[in-house]
N, C-alpha and C positions, 0 to 999 in steps of 0.2 A: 709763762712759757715753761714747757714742764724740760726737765733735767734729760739731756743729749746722752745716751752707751750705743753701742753696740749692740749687746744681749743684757737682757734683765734677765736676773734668774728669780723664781717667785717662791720661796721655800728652802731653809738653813741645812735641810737633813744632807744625809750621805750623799744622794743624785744632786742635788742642787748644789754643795759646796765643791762634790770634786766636780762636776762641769764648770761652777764660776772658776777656780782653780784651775783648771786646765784651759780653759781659754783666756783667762786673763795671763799663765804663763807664755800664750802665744801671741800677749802684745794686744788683745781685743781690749775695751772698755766697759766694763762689768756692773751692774749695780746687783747685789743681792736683796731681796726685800724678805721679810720676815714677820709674821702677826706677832711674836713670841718677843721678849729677851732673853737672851744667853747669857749664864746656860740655862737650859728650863729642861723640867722634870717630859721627860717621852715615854708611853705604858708601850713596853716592847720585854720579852724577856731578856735582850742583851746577847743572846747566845753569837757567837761571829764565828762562821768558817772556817778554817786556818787558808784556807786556799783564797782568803780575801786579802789577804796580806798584800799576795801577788797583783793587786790590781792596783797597789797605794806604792806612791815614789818615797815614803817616810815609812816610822815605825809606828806602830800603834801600841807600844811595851806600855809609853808612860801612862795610857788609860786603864788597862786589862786589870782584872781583880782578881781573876785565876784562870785557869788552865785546864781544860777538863780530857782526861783518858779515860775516865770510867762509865761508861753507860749504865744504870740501873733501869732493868725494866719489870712493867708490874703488870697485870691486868685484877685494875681495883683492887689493888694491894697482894694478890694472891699470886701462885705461878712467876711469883720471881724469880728472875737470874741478872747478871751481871758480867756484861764483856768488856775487855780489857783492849782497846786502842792500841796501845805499847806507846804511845807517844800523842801528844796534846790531839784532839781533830778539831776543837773549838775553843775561842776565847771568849770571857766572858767580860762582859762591860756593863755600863752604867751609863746610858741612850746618852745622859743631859754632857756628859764627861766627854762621851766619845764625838757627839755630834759636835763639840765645840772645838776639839783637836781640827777635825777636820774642818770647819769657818775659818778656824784661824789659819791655816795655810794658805785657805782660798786668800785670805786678807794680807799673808805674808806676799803672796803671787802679784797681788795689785789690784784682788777683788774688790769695791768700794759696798758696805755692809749698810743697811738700813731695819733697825726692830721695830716691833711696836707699829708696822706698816700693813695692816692686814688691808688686801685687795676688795675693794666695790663693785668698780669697773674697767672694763677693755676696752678701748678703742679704738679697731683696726683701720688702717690707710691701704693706699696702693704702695704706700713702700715702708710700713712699719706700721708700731701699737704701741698705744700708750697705756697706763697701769696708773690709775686712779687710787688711794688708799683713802680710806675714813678719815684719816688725819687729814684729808684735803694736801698731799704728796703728790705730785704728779710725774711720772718719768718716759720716757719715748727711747724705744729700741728698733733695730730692723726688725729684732728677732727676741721672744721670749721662751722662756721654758718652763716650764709648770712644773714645779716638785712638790707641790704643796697638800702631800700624804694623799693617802684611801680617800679621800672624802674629796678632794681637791675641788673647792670652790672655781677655780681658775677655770680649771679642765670643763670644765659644765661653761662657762661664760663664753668660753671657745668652743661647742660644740666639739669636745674630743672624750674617750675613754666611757661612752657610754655603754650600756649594758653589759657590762662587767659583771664576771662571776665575783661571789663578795663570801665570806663568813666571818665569824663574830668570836671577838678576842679578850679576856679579861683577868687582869693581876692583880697580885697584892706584893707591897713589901714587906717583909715583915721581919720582926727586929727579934731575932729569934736570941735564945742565949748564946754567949760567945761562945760555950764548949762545943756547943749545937751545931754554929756557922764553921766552926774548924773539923768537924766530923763529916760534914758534907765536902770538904774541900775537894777539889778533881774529879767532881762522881759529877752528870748531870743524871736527870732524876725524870723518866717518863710513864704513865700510868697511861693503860688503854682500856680500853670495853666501854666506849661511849658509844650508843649506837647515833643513827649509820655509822660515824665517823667521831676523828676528833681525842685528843688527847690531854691530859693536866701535865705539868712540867714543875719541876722543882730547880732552879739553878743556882749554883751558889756567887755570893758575892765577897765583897772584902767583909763588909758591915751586915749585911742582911741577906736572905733569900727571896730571890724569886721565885713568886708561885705563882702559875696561872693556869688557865684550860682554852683550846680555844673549838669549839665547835662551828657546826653548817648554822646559817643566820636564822633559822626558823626556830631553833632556841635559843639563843640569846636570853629569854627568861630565865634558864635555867644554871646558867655560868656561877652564878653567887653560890645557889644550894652546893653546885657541882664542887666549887673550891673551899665553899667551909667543910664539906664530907671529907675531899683530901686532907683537909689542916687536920683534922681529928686523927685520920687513921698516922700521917703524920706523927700525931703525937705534937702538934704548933696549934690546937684550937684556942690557945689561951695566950699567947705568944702578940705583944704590941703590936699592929699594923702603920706601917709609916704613911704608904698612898694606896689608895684601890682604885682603878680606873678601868673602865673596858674602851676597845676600841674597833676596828673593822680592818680586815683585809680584802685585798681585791686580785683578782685573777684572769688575766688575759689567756685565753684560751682559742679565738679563731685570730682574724684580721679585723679590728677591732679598730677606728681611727683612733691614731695617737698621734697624728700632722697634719696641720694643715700649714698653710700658705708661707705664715709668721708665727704661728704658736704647736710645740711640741712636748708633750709629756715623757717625764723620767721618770724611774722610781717605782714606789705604791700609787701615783697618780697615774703609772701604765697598767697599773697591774699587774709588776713582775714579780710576782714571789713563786715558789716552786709550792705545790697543793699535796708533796708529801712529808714538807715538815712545817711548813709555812712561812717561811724563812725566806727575808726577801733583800736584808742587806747588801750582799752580797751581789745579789742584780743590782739594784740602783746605785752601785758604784758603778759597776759594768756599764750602766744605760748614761750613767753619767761622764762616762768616759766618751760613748760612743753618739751621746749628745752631743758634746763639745765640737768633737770630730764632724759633725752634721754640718753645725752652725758655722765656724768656718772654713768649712768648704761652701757654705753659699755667701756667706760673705765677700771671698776671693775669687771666687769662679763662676757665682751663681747659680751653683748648683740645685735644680728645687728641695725646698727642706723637708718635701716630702718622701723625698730618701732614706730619712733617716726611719722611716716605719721600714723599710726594706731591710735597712741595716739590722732591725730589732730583729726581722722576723729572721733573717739570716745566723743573726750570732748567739740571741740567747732563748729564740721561742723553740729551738728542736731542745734545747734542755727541759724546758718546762711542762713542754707536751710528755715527752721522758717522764718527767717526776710526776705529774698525773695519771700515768699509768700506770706504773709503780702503784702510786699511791692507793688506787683504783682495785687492783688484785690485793696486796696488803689489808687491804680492810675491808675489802670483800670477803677472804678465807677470814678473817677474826670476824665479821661477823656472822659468819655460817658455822665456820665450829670454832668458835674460840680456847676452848682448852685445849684440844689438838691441833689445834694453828699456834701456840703459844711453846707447847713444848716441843714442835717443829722445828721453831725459830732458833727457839733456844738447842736444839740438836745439829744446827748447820750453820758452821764456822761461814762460810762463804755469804751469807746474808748480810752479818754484821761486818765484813772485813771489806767485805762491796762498800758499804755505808758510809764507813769511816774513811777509804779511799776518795769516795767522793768529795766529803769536805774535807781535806786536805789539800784536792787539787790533785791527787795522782790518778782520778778517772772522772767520770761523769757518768752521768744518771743515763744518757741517751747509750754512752758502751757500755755500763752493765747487762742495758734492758736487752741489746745486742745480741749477749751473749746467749742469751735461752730465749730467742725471737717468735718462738711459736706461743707463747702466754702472754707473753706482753702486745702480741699481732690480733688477739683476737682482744683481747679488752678495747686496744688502741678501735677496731671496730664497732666493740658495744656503746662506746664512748661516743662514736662518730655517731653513731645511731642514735643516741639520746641528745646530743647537740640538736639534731637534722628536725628530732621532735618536740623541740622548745619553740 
């Protein structure tokens, strides 16, 4: 007889732990399921918001490694400059550290936690599903949610979040000298002139730097070459590596199922990251907020749970369409003239002061784009136009 909740959530990260969290603070019966133990190593650069704070009812000080105000930007080391924030716009963390702060709350709330549970199978009813794991686990909910990253086997078993825009992501840490890691302290570190698209990042830690690139998925080969070049111009090609991992991002971009009946995706299993920094934490708190909020309201009122794709497209997909057009002119001018796109950038205070607004939470991507509507109206078209011809 497999194990009686409410909601299963399927996946520890940011979307899954603040939705078990916030529905088990409303009294629901939770099971979290996990293929991983906690805490376990996540290839993510760590980078967080500051405007994500605002979605967490606790602090997230005790995880943060540092603080970053300083933008360094490069294209391929060259045409550098450096803007100044005047005050944090992002925290930086360490995925395994930070994802487990947040388990544990869900677990303080009343979430009941299961590792080492990776899902086989689904098996839907006329009034729930049940969640099979390898270990021969069995559990039955009304209602599941799938958080279980880019790749989300779950999401596939359910027929949800397919054809998803996707690009390809990949890190090192690496155990640089200590004079080293204190000389990067508050700077984050971004390199451009990948074509089409696509950037290296340097971020710093308490212990080590993250490095990574993350480009469109058609190279994916080339992520290694791309990150040992950076190490070098760096000055870190000789410098210990602790983990190197690549991984995948995913990108929702039309109306794309992420609900059906009984099973709904949060997180990187919707595809919420924004495609101009690729930065998706911060959604899948949000989505995992506004999961919760789905699940019971059909719990209590039966409301269908496929509302909760209305609620997505409502509250966080005009962001994201926002940040891909952005994204879209951004590296369109870098790569038609890049040297004069670069010293552009770096001549208009207003580009970077937008930016840094955004992640803080004192604007958003959709009112900057706003502000000068005629560039961002005609891309937002070219865009519609290339959708229309896939």
């Amino acid at each position: 007889m497999p194990a009686q909740f409410d909601a299963i959530v399927v996946g520890a990260g940011p979307a899954g732990s603040t939705a078990a969290r916030e529905l088990a603070a409303a009294g629901a019966r939770v099971l979290v399921l996990d293929k991983a133990e906690f805490p376990r190593y996540k290839a993510c650069g760590g980078g967080i918001p500051r405007r994500t704070s605002r979605l967490l009812p606790f602090p997230i000080d005790p995880v943060v490694e540092d603080e970053v105000a300083l933008l360094d930007i490069s294209l391929h080391g060259r045409c550098r400059f450096v803007r100044d924030s005047g005050e944090p716009f992002a925290a930086m963390v360490m995925r395994e550290r930070f994802d487990t702060l947040l388990l544990d709350y869900a677990r303080r709330a009343g979430a009941e936690f299961r590792p080492r549970a990776a899902i086989r199978a689904l098996e839907p009813d006329p009034t729930g599903v049940t969640a099979r794991a390898e270990d021969g686990f069995s559990a039955r909910a009304e209602i599941l949610i799938a958080a279980d990253g880019a790749h989300s086997p779950v999401g596939r078993m359910a027929g949800l979040g397919t054809d998803l825009a996707e690009c390809a992501a990949y890190e090192v840490e690496v155990r640089a000298p200590a004079a080293r890691v204190r000389a990067n302290r508050a700077t984050a570190f971004i390199d451009l002139g990948y074509r089409p698209w696509g950037y290296a990042w340097l971020f710093p830690k308490a212990e080590v730097l993250s490095i990574g690139i993350v480009l469109p998925p058609g190279q994916a080969g080339e992520m290694k070459s791309h990150v040992a070049a950076y190490l070098r111009r760096l000055g870190l090609d000789g410098a210990p590596v602790d983990i190197a991992r690549g991984h995948k991002i995913r990108f929702r971009r039309g109306r794309e199922r992420i609900a059906s009946e009984r099973v709904l995706l949060a997180g990187d299993a919707a595809g919420l990251a924004d495609e101009f920094t690729q930065e998706g934490i911060s959604y899948a708190i949000e989505s995992g907020r506004i999961a919760a909020r789905a699940v019971l309201r059909s719990l209590s009122s039966g409301v269908p749970l496929q509302r909760y794709q209305d609620d997505i497209d409502r509250e966080i997909m005009p962001e994201l369409r926002a940040a891909r057009v952005i994204a879209h002119m951004f590296y369109g001018m870098l790569g038609r003239y890049p040297g004069p796109w670069m010293r552009a950038t770096r001549a208009i205070p207003y580009l970077w002061s937008a930016f840094f607004a955004v992640q803080r939470g004192e604007s958003t991507y959709a009112r900057e784009a706003a502000r000068v509507p005629l560039l961002p109206g005609i891309a937002a078209r070219r865009l519609a136009r290339q959708d229309r011809a896939r």
